[in-house]
Structure formats: C-alpha cells, structure tokens
C-alpha positions, 0 to 999 in steps of 0.5 A: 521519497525515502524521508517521507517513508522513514518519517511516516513509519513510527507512525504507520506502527503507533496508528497500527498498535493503537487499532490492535490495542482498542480491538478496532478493525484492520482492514476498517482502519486501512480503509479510512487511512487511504481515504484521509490520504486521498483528502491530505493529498487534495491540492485545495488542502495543501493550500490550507495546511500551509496558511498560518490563518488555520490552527492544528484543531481547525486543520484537523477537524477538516480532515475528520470531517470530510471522512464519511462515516465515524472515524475511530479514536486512534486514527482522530489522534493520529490525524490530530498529532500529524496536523499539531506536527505538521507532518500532513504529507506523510499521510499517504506513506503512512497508509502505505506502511499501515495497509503492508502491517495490516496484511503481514498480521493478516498473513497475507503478502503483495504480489504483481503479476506481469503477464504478455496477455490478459490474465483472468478467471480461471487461469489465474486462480489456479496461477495464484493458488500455486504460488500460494502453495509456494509461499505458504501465504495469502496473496493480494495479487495485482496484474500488468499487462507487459507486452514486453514479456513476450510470453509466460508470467513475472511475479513479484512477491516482496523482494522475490522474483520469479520470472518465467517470461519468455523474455527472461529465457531469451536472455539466458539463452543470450548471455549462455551463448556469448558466454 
C-alpha cells in the first residue's frame, strides 16, 4: 500500500537517526521493530486500538510490554508518537524501511534468487560470491524455487535483474525468431 509506505517512511528514517545517534545497535533495532510489527499486526490488537475506552499511554505501554527484552528509548518514543498519532498500522512498513536503511549503512543489499531446482550449500556460496563480486556488496540472498524457470537462475538485486534462466533464453530465442 503505497500511502502506508509514504506515511511509514519519515518515520522508519527518524526511528533510524535516533539508534545511530544514541550508538544504539542496527540490527537490535530491526529486530525489536519486526517483533512490535508482528504485535500491532495481531488481530486482538487491532480490536483494541480502535476502542475509544483505551488512551495512547495505555495502547503504548501494551505494545512495550509484550516486546520480550528492554526496548530502547527510541523506538518507546516511536511506539509512543505512532500510538498518540494513530498511526499503529504503518508498523510493519516502517520495519520494512528500517531493515532496507539499516542494510545500506551496512552495505548490504537484498537479493532473491529464483532458481528451477533446489539451490544450497556449496553452489550457492560460490553463486553469491560471484554476484557480490559483481555488485560490489554484501547480499542477504533469499531463494525461490520457480519450476517455471526450467533451468538457470533469476536474480533480483534492488531494481536490477539478471535472468539467466532457461526461460529468459527461449523467449529471446522466440522474439529473434519471429522478429
């Protein structure tokens, strides 16, 4: 939802700034945010959020509460300013935005790899350390299967595409063919 995403962004950067700034942990940070996301996402806590019977405070402190572990000032004020501005639902969106400016300061990039067949171990180290070398950065690879494919692998990194697949070469082969 592009509104959800444009509303969560402002504060996905803030939340950001405000770890960085307190030399709080990144990756702490995005973990604790994806767990308060999976809570604002429960359906018994949308039930309460939209109760006029329960105030911002006590809303937040429900949140806060079911995060196991301490939760840093930062993201208590985050959850405290989203609860006060109704703004719950953009949680998940804005752990999103958080995890991807966590993993470009980190230098690391998302990637899905699509491949026909199962793709592990050792073939798909020496798969990710080409296209890291390629890249020029870390990848925190996440792998499909796609039978579709055929054979070969797609790779998505970012807005870039590298489609090797057997699938991709047979249309090629189509569209010279009828060209």
């Amino acid at each position: 939802m592009a509104e959800l995403a444009t509303i969560a962004r402002p504060y996905a950067e803030a939340a950001f700034a405000a770890v960085r700034e307190t030399g709080g942990s990144l990756a702490q940070a995005a973990d604790l945010l994806d767990q308060i996301a999976q809570i604002t996402s429960a359906p018994a806590l949308r039930e309460v959020v939209g109760s006029p019977k329960v105030s911002a405070r006590q809303l937040s402190d429900l949140i806060l509460g079911a995060v196991p572990g301490t939760v840093p000032p930062a993201l208590k004020n985050l959850v405290d300013m989203l609860a006060e501005n109704h703004r719950l639902a953009a949680v998940p969106q804005i752990a999103e935005q958080f995890r991807v400016l966590k993993d470009e300061a980190e230098g690391k990039v998302e990637a899905v790899v699509s491949s026909a067949f199962p793709l592990e171990g050792e073939a798909l180290d020496s798969l990710l350390q080409a296209l890291e070398r390629k890249y020029g950065r870390k990848l925190h690879a996440t792998v499909e299967i796609d039978p579709s494919l055929i054979g070969g692998v797609r790779v998505a990194v970012g807005d870039e595409v590298l489609d090797t697949s057997v699938r991709a070469r047979l249309e090629q082969m189509k569209v010279a063919l009828t060209a």
